[in-house]
N, C-alpha and C positions, 0 to 999 in steps of 0.2 A: 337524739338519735337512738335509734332500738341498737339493742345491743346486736352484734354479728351473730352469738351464739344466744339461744335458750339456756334456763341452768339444765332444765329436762335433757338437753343435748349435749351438752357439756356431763352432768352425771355418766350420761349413755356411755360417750367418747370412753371416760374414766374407767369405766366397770369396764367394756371391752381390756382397755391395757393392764388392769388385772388380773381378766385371765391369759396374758402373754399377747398381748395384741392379736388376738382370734379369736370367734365367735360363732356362733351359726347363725346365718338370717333366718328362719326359723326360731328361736330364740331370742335374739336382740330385736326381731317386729311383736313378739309377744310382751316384752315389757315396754316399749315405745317404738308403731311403727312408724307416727313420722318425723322423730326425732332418726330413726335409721335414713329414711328418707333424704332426711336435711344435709346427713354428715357424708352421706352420700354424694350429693349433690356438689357439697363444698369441698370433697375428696378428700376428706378425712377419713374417710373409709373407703377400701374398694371390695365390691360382691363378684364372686368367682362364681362363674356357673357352674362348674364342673362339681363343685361339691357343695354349693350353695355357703358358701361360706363367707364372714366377712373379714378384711385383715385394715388393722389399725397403719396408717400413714401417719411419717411425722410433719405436723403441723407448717413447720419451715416449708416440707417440699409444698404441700397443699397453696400455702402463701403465695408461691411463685406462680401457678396457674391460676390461682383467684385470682390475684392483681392481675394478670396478663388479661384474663376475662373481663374483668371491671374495665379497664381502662378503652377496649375494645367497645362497651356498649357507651363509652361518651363521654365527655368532659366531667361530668353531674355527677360519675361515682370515680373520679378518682381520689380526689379525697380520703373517700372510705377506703380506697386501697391502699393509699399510704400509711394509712393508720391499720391495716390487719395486722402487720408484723408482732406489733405491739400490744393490739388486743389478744392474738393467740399465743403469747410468748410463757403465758402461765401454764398451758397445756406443753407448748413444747417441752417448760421442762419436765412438766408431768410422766412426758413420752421416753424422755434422752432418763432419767431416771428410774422408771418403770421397766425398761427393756434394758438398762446398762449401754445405753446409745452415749452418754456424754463424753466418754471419753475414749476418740477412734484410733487415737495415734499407732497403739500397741497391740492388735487385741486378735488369738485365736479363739473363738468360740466352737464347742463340741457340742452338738445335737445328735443325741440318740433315738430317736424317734422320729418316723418315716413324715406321719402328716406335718411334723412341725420343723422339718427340714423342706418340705413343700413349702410349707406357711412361710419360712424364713426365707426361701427362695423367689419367693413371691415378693415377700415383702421387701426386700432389697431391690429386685424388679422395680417397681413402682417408682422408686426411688430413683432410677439411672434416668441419664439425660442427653451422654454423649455417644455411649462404646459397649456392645456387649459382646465378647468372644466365648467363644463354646467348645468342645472338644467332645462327641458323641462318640465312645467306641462302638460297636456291638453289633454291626450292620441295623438292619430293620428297626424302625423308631414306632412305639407304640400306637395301635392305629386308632387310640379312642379317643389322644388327644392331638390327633394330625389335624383335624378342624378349626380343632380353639388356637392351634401354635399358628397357623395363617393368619387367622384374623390378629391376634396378637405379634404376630411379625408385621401387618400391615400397619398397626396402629403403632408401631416401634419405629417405623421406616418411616409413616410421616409425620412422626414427632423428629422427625431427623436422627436419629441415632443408627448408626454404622453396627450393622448386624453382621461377626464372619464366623463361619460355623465347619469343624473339620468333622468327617462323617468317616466307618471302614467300608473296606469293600462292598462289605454283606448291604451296604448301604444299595448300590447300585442292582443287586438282582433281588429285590424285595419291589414290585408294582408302587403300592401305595407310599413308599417312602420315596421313591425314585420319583414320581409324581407329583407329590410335599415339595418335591428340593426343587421340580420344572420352576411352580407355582410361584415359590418364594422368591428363585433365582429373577424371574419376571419384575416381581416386586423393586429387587434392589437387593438383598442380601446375599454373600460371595458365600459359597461351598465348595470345599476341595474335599478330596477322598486322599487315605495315607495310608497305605498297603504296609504299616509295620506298626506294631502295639505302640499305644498310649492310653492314659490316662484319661478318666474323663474328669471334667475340670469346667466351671464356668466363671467368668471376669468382667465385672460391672464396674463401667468408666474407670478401669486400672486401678481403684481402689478396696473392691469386695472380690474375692476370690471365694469359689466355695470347692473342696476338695472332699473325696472319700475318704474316709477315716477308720472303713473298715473294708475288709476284703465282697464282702457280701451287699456293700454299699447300705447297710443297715443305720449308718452314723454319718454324719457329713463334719466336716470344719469349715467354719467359718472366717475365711483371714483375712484381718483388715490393717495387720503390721505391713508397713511399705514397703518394708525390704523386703519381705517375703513376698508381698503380689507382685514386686518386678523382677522377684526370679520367676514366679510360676508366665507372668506375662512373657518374657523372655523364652521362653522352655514353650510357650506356643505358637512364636513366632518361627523359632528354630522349625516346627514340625510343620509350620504354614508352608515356609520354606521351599519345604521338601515335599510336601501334598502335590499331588494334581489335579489341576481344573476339570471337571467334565462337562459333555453334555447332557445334562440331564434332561434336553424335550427328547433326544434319542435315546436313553435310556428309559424313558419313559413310554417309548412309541410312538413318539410325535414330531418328527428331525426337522428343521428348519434349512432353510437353503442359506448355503453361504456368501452367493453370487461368484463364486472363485470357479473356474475351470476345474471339473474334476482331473482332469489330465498336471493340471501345475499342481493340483495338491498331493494326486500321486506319487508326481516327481519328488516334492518337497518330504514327503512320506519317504522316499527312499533313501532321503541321504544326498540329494543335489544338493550344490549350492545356487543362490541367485541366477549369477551368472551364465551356469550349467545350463538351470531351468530355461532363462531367456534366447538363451543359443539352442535349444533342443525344441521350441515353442516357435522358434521366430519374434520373439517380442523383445521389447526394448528392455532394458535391464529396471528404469521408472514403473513402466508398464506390472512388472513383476514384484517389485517392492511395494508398491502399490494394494495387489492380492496379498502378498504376506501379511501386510499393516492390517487389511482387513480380518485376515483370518485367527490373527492375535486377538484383537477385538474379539472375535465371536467366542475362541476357545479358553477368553480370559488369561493368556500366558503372558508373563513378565516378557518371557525371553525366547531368541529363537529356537534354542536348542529346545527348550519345554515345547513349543509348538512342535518340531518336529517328533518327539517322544508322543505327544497327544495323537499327532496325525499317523503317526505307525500302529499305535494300536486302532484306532479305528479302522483301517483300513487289515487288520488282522494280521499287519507283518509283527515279529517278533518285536517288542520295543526294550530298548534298552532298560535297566533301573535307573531311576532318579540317582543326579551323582556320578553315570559313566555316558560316554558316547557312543552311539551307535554305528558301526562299522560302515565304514567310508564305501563306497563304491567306485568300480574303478575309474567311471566317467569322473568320479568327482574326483580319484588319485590324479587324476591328468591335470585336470581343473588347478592353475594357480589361487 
């Protein structure tokens, strides 16, 4: 049986994880390109177009999609996939030793340097399989990489992983990011906006956190101690919380119909309740539940009171803050 790897390949693989698991393609096709090719192929390396770059995978994750590949094309190679773990086991430790990967139980890592907290950010990327959470302060998201972040949202979502993303204000009256978040939202990935400071912060399958480490965002940390990523996970669920849903095809300039009576969403906008609504409509009180159920659905809200705070601001009435309720009306004071 040929060996999985070349040594030409295997070299390659090597030399890349001494200089930090990153490379230029450019460089690594000058001294073998299709040994870059190969490692490509088998995903041990992945090529960023954005800066042409390549970033070294550990071997383990690569194993999981090989075999899943092999086993897919037939009987004939599984075999060979049973047996990768243990041919590429000499590289993994290469990798978990090379990078200080072997031992995750404890570990905050400090990166001072812009592209290799990119590269690190990447490369833990590559790596997730279940859960990625985000925390984007700043409104408007840089528009040079709103392309590449779709396509790689798509390929995240139909690898299955649960993409939730909290965006500010300035998110919503920026075109091209309001647009980003239509796109995505489509796809499958949840976006709320949170009208009071946070941090930004990203969390890969509740075990890799990466936090700022400096004011200027010049440094990132890296945390992969437990107890620290389930405070920081903790500390974005709190702010998920308290987010709100939006539209973003309307924010975008492109609103979708909700099939709901604009008359019951008014009413629901003002502070009716159900009941109210159904007696003010003529409709059955099912009939009206019915429209709310849907209109949750659209607006993404847990709960009715969020639906009713979402529907007041579109509708340009004052909406109460996340946290208070919005002043009863007097049909709804009558209203048991």
């Amino acid at each position: 049986m040929n060996p999985l790897l070349s040594d030409a390949e295997r070299a390659l693989y090597r030399e890349v994880l001494a200089r930090g698991g990153r490379m230029m393609f450019r460089e690594a096709a000058r001294l073998d390109a299709d040994a870059v090719h190969r490692l490509v192929e088998f995903g041990l390396l992945v090529h960023h177009a954005v800066d042409e770059s390549l970033t070294a995978v550990s071997p383990r994750t690569a194993v999981g999609r090989l075999g899943a590949r092999m086993r897919a094309e037939g009987a004939g190679l599984l075999l060979r996939a049973e047996e990768t773990p243990a041919l590429l086991e000499p590289l993994g430790l290469a990798y978990e030793s090379a990078l200080g990967r072997d031992d995750r139980s404890s570990v905050v890592h400090h990166v001072r340097d812009v592209e290799q907290i990119r590269h690190g950010i990447l490369q833990v990327e590559s790596e997730t399989r279940e859960e990625i959470l985000a925390a984007q302060p700043g409104g408007a998201r840089p528009r040079q990489f709103l392309e590449q972040s779709l396509e790689l949202t798509r390929t995240h979502l139909d690898a299955g992983i649960a993409l939730r993303t909290l965006y500010a204000p300035g998110a919503l009256a920026d075109p091209p990011t309001a647009s980003y978040a239509a796109d995505v939202t489509d796809l499958g990935e949840r976006i709320r906006v949170l009208d009071e400071p946070f941090t930004r912060l990203l969390v890969f399958d509740r075990k890799v956190a990466v936090i700022p480490a400096a004011a200027d965002h010049s440094s990132a940390a890296f945390v992969e101690d437990p107890a620290l990523v389930a405070l920081l996970v903790e500390r974005f669920e709190r702010d998920w919380a308290r987010a709100a849903t939006v539209d973003w095809h309307a924010a975008a300039g492109r609103p979708r119909g909700t099939g709901v009576p604009p008359e019951l969403t008014d009413l629901l906008a003002a502070g009716l309740t159900q009941r109210a609504i159904a007696s003010r409509l003529g409709l059955s009180e099912r009939t009206v539940a019915g429209h709310i159920a849907r209109l949750r659905e659209f607006y993404d809200a847990e709960t009715l009171f969020q639906l009713g705070w979402q529907l007041r601001g579109a509708s340009g009435r004052p909406a109460a803050p996340p946290g208070q309720r919005p002043a009863r009306t007097a049909e709804e004071e009558r209203d048991p």
